[in-house]
C-alpha positions as CSV (number, residue, x, y, z in Angstrom):
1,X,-51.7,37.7,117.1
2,X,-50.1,34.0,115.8
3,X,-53.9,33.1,116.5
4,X,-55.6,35.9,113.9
5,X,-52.6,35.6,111.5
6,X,-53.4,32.1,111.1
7,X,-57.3,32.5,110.8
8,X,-56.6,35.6,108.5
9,X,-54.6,33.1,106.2
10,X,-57.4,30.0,106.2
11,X,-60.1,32.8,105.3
12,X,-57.7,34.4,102.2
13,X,-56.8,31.2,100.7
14,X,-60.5,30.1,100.5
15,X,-61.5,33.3,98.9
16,X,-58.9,32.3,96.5
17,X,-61.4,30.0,94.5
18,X,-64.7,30.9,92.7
19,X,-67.9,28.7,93.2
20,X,-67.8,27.2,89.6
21,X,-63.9,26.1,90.7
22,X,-65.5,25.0,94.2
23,X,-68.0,22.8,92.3
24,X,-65.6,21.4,89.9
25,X,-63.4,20.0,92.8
26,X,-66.3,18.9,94.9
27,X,-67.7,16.7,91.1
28,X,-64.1,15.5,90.7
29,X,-64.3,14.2,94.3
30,X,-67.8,12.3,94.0
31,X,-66.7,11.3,90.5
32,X,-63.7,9.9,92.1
33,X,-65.2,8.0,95.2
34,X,-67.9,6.5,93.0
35,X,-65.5,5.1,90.0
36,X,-63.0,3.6,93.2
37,X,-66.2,2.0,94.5
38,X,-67.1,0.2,91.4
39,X,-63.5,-1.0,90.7
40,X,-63.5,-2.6,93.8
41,X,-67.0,-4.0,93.5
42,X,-66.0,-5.0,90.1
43,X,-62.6,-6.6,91.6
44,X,-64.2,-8.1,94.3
45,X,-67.0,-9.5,91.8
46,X,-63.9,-11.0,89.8
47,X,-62.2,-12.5,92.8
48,X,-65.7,-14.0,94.0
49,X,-65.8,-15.6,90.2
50,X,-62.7,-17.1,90.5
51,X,-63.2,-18.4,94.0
52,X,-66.4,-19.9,93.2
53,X,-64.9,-21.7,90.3
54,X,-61.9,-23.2,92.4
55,X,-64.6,-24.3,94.9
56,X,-66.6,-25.9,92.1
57,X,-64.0,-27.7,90.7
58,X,-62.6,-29.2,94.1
59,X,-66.1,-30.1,94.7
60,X,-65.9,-32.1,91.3
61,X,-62.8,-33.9,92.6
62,X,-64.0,-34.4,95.9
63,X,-67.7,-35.8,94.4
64,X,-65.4,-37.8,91.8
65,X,-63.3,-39.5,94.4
66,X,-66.3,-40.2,97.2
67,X,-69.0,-41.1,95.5
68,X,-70.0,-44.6,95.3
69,X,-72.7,-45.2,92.5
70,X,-75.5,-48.0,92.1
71,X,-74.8,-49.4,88.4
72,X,-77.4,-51.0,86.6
73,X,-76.8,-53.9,85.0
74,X,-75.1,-53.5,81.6
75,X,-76.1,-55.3,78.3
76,X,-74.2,-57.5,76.6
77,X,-72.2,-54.6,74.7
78,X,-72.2,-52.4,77.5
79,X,-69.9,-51.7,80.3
80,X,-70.0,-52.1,84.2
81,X,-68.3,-49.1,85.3
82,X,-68.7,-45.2,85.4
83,X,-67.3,-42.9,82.6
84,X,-65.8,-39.6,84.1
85,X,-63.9,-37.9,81.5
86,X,-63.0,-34.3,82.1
87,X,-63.8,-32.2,79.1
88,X,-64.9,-28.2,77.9
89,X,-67.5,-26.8,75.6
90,X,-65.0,-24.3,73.5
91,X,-68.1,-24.0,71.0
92,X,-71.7,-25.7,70.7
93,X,-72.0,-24.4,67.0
94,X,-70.1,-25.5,65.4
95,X,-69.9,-28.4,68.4
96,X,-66.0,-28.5,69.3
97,X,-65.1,-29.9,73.1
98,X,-61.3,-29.8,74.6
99,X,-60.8,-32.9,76.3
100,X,-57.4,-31.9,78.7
101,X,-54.5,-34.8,78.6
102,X,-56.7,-37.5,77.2
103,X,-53.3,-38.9,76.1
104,X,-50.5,-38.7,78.2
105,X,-47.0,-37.3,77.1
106,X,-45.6,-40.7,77.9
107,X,-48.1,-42.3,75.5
108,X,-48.0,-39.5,72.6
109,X,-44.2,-40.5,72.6
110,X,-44.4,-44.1,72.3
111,X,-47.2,-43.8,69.8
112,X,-44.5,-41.9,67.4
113,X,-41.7,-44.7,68.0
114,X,-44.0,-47.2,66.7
115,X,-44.5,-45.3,63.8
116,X,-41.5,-44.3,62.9
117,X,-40.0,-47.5,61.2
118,X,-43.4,-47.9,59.4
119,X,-43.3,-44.3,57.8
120,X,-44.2,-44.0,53.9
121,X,-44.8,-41.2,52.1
122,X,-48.9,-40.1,52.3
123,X,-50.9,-40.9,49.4
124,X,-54.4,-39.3,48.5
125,X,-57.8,-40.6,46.9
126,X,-57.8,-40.1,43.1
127,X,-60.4,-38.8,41.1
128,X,-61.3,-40.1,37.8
129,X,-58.6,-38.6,35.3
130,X,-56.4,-38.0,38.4
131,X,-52.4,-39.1,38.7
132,X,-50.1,-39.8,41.4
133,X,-48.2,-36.9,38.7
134,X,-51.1,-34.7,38.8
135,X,-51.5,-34.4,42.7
136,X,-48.0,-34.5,43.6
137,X,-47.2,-31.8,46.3
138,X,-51.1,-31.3,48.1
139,X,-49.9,-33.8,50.7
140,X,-46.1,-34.1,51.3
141,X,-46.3,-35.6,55.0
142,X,-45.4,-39.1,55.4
143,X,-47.4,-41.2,57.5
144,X,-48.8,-45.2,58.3
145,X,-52.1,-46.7,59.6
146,X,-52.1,-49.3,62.7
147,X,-54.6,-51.0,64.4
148,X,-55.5,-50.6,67.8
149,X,-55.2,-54.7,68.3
150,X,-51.4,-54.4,66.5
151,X,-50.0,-52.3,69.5
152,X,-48.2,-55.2,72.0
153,X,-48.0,-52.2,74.6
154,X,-51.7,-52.0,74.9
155,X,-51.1,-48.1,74.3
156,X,-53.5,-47.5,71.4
157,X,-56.3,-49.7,73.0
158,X,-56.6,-47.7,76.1
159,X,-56.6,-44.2,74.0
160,X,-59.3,-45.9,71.2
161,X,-61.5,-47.0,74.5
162,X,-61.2,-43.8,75.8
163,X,-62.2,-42.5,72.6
164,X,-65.1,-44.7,72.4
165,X,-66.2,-43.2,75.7
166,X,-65.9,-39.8,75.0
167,X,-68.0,-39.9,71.9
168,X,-70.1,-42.6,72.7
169,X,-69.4,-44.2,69.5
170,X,-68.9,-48.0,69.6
171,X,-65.0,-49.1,68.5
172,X,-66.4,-51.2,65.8
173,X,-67.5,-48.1,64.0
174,X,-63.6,-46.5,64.2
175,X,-61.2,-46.9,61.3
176,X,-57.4,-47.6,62.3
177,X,-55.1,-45.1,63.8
178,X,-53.2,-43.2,60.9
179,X,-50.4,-41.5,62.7
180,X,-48.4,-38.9,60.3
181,X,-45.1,-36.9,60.7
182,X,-45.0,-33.3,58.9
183,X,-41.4,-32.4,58.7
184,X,-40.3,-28.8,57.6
185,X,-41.5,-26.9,54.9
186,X,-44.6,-30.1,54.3
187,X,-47.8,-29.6,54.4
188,X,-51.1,-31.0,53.5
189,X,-52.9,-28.3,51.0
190,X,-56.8,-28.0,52.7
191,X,-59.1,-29.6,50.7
192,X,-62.5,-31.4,51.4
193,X,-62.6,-35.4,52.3
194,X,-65.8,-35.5,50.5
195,X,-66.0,-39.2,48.5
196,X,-68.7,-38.5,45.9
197,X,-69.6,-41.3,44.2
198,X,-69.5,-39.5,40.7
199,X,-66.0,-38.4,41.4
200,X,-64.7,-41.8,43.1
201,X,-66.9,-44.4,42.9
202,X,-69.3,-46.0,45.3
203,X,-68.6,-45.4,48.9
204,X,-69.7,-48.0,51.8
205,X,-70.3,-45.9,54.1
206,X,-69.5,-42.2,52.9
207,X,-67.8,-39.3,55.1
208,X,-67.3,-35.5,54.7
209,X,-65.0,-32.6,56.4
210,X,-62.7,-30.2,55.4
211,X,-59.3,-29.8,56.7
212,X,-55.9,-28.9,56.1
213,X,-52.3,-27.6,57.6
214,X,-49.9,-25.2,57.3
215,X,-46.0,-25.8,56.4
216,X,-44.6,-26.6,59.3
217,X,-41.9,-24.1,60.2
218,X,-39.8,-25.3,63.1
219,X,-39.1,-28.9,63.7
220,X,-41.3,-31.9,63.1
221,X,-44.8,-32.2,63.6
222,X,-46.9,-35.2,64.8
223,X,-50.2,-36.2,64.4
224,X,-52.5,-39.3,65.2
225,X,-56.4,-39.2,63.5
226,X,-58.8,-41.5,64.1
227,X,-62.2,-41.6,61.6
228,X,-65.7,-43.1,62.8
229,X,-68.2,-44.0,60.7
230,X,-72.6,-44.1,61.3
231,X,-72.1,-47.5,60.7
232,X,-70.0,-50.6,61.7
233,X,-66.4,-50.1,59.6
234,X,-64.9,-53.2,57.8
């Protein structure tokens, strides 16, 4: 009797549910078991990514550190050793590459200690019919310019080398450092660094960008440019 009861209750509860309700549950099921399968593929693909990345860049380290190259003999301006500066293509156009801690935190510090006791307040290029008056508050940063060869700690060498490497533009193209300090509420209003002749007179060797900053809001800001010319500077 427990026996037939028990079979009696399997076959009643199945009854219970229509063939479009059976169907629904069995799609729900497949649906199911295919969308977990391609989460973990798609996991799995993710983890593979990230693995083969790790491997690729201790296999950068590993070829940096072990491999011994055959240099060529170097001209008179060249140099005698390998270049290996880590860096990453954020855009090709426009070009823009992040080069990680090219300058150390130790180095960006003494850099702003040299400066500091040669600050004076930023100037910009007049045009014709132009006043100190008249531009007054488009840059309101204070800043100085030094030369790599002025630095007895050898800092500003090593960083204007590196540079030189990185863009494989000789130093005697590069203008000096000019290291500026924004404290709060300056700013330097964006504008374009284009020297027409017309509008300022005849340019040696003529440059173009456009840039600019926002007040700064919280503490002091810090910043060290460094302009190259197409041709040899000075």
């Amino acid at each position: 009797m427990k026996g037939k009861a028990v079979k009696g209750h399997l076959i009643w509860n199945t009854r219970k549910f229509s063939k479009p309700s059976i169907l629904i549950c069995i799609f729900f099921f497949v649906a199911g078991l295919f969308g977990s399968s391609i989460l973990f593929h798609s996991q799995e693909d993710t983890n593979e990514g990230l693995r083969l990345r790790r491997s690729e860049s201790r296999l950068l380290r590993s070829t940096t550190e072990k491999t011994e190259y055959n240099l060529l003999r170097a001209g008179e301006s060249g140099d005698n050793s390998i270049t290996l500066i880590p860096f990453q293509v954020l855009s090709w156009m426009p070009r823009a590459l992040y080069f990680p801690n090219f300058a150390s935190s130790e180095q960006c510090d003494s850099i702003i200690e040299m400066a500091r006791e040669r600050l004076e307040p930023s100037t910009v290029a007049l045009r014709k019919g132009e006043t100190r008056a008249s531009t007054e508050g488009i840059r309101t940063s204070s800043g100085m310019f030094i030369k790599a060869n002025e630095d007895e700690t050898g800092i500003l060498d090593v960083i204007e080398e590196k540079i030189a490497r990185a863009t494989k533009i000789p130093r005697s193209h590069f203008e000096d450092f000019n290291v500026l300090r924004y404290e709060i509420g300056q700013r330097y209003a964006s504008h374009y660094d284009a020297f027409n002749s017309v509008e300022f007179g005849l340019q040696e060797n003529p440059r173009t960008s456009l840039h600019g900053s926002c007040p700064v809001i919280k503490g002091e800001k810090w910043v060290a440019t460094k302009w190259m010319r197409e041709q040899v500077y000075g």
